[in-house]
MDTraj code that builds the backbone (N, CA, C; nanometers):
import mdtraj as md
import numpy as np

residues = "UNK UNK UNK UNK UNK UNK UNK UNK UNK UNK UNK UNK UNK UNK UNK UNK UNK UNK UNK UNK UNK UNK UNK UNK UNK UNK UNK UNK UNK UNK UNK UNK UNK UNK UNK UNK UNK UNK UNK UNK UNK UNK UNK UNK UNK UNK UNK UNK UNK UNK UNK UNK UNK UNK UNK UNK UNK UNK UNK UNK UNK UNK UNK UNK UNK UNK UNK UNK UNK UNK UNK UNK UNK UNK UNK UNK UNK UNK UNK UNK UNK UNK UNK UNK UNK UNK UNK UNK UNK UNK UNK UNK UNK UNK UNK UNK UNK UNK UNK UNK UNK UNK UNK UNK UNK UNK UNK UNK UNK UNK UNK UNK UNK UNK UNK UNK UNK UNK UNK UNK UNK UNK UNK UNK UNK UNK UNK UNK".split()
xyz = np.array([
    [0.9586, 6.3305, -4.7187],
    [0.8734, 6.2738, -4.6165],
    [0.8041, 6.1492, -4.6695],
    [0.7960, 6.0445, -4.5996],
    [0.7020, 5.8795, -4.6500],
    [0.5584, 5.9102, -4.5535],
    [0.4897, 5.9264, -4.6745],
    [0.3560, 5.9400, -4.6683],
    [0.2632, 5.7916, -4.5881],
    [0.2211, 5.7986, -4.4948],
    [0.1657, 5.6848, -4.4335],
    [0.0410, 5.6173, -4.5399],
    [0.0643, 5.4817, -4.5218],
    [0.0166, 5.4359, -4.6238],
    [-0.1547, 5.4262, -4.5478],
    [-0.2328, 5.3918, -4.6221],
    [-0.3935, 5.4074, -4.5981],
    [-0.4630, 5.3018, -4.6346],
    [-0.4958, 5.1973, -4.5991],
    [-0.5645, 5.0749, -4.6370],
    [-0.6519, 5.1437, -4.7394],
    [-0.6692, 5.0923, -4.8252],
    [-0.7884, 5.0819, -4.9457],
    [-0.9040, 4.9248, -4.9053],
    [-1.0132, 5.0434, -4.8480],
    [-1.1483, 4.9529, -4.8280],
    [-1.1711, 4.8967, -4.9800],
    [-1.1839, 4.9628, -5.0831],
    [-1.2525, 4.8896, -5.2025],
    [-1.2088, 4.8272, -5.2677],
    [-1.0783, 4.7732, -5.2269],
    [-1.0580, 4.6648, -5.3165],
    [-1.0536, 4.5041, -5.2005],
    [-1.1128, 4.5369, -5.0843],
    [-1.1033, 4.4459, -4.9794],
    [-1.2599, 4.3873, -5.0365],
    [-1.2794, 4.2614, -5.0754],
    [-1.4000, 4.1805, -5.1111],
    [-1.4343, 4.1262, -4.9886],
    [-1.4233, 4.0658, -4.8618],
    [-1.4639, 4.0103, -4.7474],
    [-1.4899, 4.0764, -4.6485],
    [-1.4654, 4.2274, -4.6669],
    [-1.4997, 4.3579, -4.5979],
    [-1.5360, 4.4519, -4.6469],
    [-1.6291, 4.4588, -4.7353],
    [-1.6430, 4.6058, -4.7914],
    [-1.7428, 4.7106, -4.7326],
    [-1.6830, 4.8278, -4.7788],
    [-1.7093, 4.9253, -4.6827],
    [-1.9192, 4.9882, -4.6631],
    [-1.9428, 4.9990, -4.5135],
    [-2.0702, 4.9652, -4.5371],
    [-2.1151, 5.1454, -4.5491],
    [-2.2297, 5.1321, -4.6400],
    [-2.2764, 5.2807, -4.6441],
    [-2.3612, 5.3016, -4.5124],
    [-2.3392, 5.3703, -4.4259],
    [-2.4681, 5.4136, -4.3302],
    [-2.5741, 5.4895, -4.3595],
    [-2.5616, 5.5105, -4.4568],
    [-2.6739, 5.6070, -4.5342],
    [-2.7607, 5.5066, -4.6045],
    [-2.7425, 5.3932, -4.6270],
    [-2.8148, 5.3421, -4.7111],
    [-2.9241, 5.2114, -4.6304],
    [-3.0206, 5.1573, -4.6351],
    [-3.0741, 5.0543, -4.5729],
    [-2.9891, 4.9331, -4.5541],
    [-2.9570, 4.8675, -4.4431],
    [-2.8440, 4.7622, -4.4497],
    [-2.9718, 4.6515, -4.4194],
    [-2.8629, 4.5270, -4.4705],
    [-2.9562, 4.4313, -4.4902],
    [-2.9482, 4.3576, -4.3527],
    [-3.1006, 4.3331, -4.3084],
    [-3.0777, 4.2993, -4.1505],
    [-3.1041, 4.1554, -4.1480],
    [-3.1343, 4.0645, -4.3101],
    [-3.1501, 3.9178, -4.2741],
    [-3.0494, 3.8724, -4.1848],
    [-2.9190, 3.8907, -4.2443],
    [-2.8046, 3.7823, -4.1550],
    [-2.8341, 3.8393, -4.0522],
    [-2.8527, 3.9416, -3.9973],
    [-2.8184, 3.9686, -3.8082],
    [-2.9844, 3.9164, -3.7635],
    [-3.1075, 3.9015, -3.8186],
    [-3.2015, 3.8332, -3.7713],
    [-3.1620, 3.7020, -3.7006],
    [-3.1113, 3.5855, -3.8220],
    [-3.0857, 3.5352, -3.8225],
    [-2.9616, 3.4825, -3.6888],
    [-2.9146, 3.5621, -3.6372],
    [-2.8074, 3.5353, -3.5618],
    [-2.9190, 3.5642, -3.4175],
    [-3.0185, 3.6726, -3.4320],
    [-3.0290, 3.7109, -3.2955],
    [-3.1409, 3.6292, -3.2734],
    [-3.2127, 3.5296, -3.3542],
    [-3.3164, 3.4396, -3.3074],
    [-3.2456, 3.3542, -3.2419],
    [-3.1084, 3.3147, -3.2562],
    [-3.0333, 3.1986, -3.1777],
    [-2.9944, 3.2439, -3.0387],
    [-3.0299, 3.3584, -3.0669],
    [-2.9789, 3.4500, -2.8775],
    [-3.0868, 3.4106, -2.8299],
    [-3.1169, 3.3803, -2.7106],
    [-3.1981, 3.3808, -2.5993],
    [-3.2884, 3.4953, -2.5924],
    [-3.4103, 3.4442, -2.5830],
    [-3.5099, 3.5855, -2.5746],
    [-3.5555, 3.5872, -2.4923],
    [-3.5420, 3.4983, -2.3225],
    [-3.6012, 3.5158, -2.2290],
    [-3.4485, 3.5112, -2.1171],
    [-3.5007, 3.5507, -2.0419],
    [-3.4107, 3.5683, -1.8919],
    [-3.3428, 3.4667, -1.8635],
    [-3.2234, 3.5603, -1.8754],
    [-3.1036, 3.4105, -1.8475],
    [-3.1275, 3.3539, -1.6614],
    [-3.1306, 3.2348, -1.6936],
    [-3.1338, 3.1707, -1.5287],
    [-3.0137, 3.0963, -1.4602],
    [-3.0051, 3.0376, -1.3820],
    [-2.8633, 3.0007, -1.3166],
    [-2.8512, 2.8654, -1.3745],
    [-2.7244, 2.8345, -1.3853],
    [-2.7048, 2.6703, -1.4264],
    [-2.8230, 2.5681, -1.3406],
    [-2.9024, 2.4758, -1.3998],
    [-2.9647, 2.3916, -1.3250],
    [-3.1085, 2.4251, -1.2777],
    [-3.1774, 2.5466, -1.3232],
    [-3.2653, 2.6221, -1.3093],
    [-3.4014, 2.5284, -1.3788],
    [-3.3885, 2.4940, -1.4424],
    [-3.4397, 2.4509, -1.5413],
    [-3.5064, 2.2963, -1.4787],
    [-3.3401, 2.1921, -1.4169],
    [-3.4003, 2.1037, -1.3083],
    [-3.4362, 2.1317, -1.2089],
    [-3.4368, 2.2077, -1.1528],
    [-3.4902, 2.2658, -1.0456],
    [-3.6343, 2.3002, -1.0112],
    [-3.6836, 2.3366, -1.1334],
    [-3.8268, 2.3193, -1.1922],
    [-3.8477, 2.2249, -1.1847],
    [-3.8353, 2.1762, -1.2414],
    [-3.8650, 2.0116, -1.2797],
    [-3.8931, 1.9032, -1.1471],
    [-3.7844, 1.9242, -1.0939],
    [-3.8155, 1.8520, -0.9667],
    [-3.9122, 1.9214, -0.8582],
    [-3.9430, 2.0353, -0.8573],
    [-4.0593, 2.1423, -0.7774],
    [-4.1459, 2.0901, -0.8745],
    [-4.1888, 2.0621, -0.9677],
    [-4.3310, 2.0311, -1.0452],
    [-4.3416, 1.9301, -1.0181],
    [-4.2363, 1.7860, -1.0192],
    [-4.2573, 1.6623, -0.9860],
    [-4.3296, 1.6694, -0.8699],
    [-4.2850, 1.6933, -0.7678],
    [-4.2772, 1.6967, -0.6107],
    [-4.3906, 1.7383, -0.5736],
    [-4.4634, 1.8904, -0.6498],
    [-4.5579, 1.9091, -0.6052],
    [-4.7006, 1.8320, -0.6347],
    [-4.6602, 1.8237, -0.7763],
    [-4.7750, 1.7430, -0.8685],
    [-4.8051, 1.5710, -0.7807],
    [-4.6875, 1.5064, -0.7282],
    [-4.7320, 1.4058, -0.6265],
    [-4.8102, 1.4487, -0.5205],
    [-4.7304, 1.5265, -0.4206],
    [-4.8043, 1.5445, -0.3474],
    [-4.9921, 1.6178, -0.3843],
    [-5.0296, 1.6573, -0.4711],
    [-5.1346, 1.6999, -0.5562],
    [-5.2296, 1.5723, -0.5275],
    [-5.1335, 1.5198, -0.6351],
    [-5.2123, 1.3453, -0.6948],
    [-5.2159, 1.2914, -0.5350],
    [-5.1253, 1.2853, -0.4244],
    [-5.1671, 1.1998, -0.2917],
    [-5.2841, 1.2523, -0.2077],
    [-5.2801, 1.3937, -0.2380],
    [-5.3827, 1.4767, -0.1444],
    [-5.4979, 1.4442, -0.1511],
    [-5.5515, 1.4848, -0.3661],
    [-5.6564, 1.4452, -0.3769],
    [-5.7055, 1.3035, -0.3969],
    [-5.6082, 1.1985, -0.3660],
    [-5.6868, 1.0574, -0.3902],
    [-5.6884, 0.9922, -0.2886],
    [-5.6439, 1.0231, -0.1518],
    [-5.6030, 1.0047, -0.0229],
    [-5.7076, 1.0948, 0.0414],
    [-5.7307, 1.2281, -0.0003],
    [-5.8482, 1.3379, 0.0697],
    [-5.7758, 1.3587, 0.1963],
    [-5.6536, 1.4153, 0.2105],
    [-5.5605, 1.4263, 0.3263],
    [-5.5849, 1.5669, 0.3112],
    [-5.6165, 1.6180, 0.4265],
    [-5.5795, 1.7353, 0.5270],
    [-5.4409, 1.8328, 0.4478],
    [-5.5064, 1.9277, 0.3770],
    [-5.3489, 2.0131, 0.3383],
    [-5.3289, 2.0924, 0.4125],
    [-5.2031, 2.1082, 0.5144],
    [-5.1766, 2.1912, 0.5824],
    [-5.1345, 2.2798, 0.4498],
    [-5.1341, 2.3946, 0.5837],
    [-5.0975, 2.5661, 0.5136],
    [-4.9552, 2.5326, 0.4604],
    [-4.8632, 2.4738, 0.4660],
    [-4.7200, 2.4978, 0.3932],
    [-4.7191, 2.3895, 0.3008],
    [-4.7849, 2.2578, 0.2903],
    [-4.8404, 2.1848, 0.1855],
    [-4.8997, 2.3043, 0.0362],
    [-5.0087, 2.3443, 0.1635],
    [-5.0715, 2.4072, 0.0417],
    [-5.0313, 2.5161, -0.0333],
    [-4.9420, 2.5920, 0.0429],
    [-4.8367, 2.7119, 0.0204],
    [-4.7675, 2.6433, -0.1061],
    [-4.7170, 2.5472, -0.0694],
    [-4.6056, 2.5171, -0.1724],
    [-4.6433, 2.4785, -0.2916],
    [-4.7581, 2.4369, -0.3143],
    [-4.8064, 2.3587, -0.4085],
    [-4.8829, 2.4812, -0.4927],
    [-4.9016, 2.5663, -0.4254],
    [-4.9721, 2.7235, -0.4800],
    [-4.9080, 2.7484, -0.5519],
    [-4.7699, 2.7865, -0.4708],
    [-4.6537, 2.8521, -0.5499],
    [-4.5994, 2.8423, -0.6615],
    [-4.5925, 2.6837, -0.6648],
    [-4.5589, 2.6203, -0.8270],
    [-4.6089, 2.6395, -0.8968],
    [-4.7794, 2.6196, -0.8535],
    [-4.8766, 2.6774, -0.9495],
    [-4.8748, 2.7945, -1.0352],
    [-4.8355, 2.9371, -0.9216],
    [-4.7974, 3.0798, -0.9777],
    [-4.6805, 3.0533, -1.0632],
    [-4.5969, 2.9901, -1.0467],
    [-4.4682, 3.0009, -1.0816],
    [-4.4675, 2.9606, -1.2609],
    [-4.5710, 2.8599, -1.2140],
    [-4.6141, 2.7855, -1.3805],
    [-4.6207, 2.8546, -1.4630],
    [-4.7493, 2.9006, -1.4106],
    [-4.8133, 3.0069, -1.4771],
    [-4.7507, 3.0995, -1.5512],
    [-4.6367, 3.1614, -1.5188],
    [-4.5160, 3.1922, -1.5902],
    [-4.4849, 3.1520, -1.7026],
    [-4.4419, 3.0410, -1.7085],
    [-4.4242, 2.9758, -1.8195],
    [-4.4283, 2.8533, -1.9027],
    [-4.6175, 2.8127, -1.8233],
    [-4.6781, 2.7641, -1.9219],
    [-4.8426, 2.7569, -1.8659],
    [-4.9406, 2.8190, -1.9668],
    [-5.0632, 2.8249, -1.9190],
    [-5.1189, 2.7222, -1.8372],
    [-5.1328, 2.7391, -1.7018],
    [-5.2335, 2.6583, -1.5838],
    [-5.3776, 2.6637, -1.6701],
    [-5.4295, 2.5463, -1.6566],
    [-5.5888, 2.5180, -1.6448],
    [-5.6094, 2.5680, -1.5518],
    [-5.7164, 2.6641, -1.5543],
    [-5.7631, 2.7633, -1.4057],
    [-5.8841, 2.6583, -1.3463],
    [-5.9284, 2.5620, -1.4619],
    [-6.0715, 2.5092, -1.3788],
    [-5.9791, 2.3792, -1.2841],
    [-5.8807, 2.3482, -1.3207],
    [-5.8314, 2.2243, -1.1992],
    [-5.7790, 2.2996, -1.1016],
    [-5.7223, 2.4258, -1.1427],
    [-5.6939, 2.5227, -0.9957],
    [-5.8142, 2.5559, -0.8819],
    [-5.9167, 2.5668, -0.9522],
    [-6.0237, 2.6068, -0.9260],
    [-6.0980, 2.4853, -0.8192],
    [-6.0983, 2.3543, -0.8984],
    [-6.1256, 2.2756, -0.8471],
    [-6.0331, 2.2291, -0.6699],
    [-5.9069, 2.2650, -0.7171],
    [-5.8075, 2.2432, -0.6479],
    [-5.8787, 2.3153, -0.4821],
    [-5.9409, 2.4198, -0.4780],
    [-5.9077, 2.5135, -0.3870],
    [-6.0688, 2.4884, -0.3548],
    [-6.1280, 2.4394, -0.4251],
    [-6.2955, 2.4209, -0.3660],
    [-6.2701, 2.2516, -0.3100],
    [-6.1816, 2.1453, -0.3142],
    [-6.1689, 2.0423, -0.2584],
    [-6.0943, 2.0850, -0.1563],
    [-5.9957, 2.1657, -0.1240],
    [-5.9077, 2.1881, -0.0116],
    [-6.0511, 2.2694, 0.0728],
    [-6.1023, 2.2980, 0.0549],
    [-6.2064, 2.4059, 0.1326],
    [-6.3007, 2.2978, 0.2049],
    [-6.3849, 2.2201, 0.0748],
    [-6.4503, 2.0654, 0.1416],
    [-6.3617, 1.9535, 0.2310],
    [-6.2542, 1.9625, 0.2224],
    [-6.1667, 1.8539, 0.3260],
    [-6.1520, 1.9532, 0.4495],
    [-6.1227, 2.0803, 0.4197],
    [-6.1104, 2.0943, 0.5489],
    [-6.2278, 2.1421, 0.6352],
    [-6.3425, 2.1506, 0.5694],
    [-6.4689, 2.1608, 0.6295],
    [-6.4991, 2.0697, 0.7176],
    [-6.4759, 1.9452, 0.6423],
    [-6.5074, 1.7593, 0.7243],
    [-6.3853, 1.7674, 0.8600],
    [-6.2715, 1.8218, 0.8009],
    [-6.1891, 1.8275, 0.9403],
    [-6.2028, 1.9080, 1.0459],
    [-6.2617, 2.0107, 1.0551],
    [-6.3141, 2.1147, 1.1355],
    [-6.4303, 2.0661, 1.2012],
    [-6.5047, 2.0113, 1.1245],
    [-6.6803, 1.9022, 1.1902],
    [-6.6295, 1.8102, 1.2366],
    [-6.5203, 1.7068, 1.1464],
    [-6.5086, 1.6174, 1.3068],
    [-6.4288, 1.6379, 1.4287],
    [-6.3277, 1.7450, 1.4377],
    [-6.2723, 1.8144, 1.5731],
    [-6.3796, 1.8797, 1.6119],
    [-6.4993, 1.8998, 1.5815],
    [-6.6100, 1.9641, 1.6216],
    [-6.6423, 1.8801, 1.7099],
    [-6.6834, 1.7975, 1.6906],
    [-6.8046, 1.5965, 1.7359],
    [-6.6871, 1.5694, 1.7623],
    [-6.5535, 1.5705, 1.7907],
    [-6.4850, 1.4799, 1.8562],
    [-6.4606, 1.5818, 2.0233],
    [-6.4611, 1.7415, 2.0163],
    [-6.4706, 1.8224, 2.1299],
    [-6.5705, 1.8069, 2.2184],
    [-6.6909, 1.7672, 2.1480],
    [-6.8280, 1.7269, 2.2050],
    [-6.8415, 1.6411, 2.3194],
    [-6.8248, 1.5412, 2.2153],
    [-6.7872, 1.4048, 2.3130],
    [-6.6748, 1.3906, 2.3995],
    [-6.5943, 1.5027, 2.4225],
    [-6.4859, 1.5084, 2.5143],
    [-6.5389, 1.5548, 2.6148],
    [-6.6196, 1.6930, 2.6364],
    [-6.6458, 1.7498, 2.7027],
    [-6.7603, 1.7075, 2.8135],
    [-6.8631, 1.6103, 2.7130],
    [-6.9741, 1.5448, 2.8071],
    [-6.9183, 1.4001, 2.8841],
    [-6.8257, 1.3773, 2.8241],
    [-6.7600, 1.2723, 2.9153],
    [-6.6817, 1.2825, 2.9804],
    [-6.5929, 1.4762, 3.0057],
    [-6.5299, 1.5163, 3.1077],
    [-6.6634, 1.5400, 3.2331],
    [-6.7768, 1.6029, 3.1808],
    [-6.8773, 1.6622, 3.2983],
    [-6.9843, 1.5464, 3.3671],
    [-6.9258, 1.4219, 3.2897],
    [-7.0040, 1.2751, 3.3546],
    [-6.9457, 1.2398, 3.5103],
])
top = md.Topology()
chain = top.add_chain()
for i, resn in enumerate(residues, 1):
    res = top.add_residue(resn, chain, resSeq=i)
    for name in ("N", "CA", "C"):
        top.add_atom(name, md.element.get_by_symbol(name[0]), res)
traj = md.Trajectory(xyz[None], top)
């Protein structure tokens, strides 16, 4: 009978055989798994996609408050959102948020007072 032959691990130098019993050395596989991704893989283009939602909103931001324009609710929705979204992944200043939402409150106070005084004067010059 021809006895099947049996690889010999110990004389293989570029593979040798690993003890599981013993502590294995985990530098090299550190090393490999810091190059892996440690956060949530996203879709191709994810990344610009951000980018252009931060551009976009951050203008409209900068036009609102130097213009003192009226933020409608889906203005302001959107511009929230980015905000939350940031926040994710990279710390918001809470006091310009802060600020953000006590100037949207004062603009639309002034817009509510003058549709106030502009109803006024509609009404006494309908009953003239």
């Amino acid at each position: 009978m021809v006895q099947p032959s049996v690889p010999s691990y110990n004389n293989n130098i570029s593979n040798p055989p690993k003890d599981l019993l013993q502590p294995q050395d985990h530098e090299e596989e550190e090393v490999i798994l810091a190059r892996e991704p440690q956060y949530i893989m996203r879709h191709r283009g994810y990344a610009d996609q951000l980018i252009r939602a931060v551009q976009a909103s951050t203008t409209m931001l900068a036009e609102a408050l130097t213009l003192r324009q009226k933020w409608y609710p889906e203005v302001y929705n959107r511009i929230n959102n980015v905000f939350e979204m940031l926040f994710i992944f990279v710390p918001v200043d809470m006091v310009v948020e802060a600020r953000m939402e006590i100037l949207q409150r004062q603009v639309n106070d002034e817009v509510v007072q003058e549709d106030g005084e502009q109803d006024v004067v509609g009404e006494s010059s309908r009953h003239a």
